[in-house]
Structure formats: structure tokens, C-alpha cells
C-alpha positions, -999 to 999 in steps of 0.1 A, spaced: -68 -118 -161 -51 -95 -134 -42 -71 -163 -76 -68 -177 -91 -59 -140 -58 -40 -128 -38 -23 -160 -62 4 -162 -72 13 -125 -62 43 -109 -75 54 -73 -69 81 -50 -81 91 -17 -74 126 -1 -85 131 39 -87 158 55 -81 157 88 -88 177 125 -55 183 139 -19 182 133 -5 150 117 23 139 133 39 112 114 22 91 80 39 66 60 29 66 22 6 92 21 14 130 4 7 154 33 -3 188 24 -5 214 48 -28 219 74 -39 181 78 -46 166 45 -34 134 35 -36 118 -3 -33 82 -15 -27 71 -49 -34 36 -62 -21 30 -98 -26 -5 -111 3 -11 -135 28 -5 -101 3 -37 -84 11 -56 -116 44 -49 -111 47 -55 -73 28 -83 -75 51 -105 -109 80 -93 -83 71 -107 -51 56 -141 -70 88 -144 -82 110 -138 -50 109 -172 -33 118 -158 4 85 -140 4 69 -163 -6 83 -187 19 77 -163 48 37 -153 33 25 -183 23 3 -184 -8 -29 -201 -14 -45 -190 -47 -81 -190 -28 -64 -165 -4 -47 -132 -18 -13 -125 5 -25 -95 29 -7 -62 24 26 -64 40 53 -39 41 73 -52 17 42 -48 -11 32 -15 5 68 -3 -3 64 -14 -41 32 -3 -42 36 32 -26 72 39 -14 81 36 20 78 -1 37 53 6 58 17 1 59 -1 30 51 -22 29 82 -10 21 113 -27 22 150 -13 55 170 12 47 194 0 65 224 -39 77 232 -49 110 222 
């Protein structure tokens, strides 16, 4: 079922921001202040037979099949690179 829905889908996202970008994790930055996101649903497919079949995350993320695991790092990092989530709150006020 997730390969019908997912095995096809392809998404990206490109901001363009005001400012300078300091730091991002898994986005493509392009200069001045752009940032791109690319979603491809084969790698989900992927991440997700992985981290079903890794028992320690599992253990530490719980699963309920009426409740999809959240993003964590450790998807974010099969899914786009780096673990880290792709958006994170700024760590001092602007």
C-alpha cells in the first residue's frame, strides 16, 4: 500500500528568504538566502523498511499502527542526509 501512495512521489520546496542564513541542516542553500528541499518517495520506502526493521528504534519510538512515528533525526538523516531535523527553532532572538 505504502508503495502505491509513496513509490512515485517526488516534492520539493525552495524558500527564499530575507537575510543571511546562518546555519540549515538538510536543505541545499543557494546564494543569497534560498533554501531547497527535496522529498523523493522511494528513499521514505527505504528509510522507513530500515528503521521497522531496527529493533532499538523501535524500542526508543514506540509504534502504534494508528499513530505514524514523528520525524526524528535518525529518519530525517535517511530521508535527507544529515541527522537533523530540517527545521529547527533559532537559538538566540533576532
Amino acid at each position: 500500500m505504502f508503495s502505491e501512495m509513496l513509490g512515485s512521489l517526488k516534492q520539493s520546496a525552495t524558500f527564499h528568504l530575507p537575510g543571511k542564513i546562518d546555519t540549515s541542516s538538510n536543505f541545499k542553500a543557494t546564494p543569497p538566502a534560498t533554501l531547497a528541499l527535496a522529498f523523493d518517495g522511494t528513499k521514505m520506502l527505504d528509510a522507513l523498511e530500515k528503521l521497522m526493521a531496527d529493533d532499538a528504534w523501535l524500542a526508543k519510538n514506540g509504534y502504534d499502527m494508528q499513530d505514524a512515528p514523528e520525524l526524528d533525526n535518525e529518519l530525517g538523516g535517511l530521508l535527507f542526509g544529515e541527522k537533523a531535523p530540517p527545521i529547527s527553532p533559532p537559538t538566540r532572538p533576532r
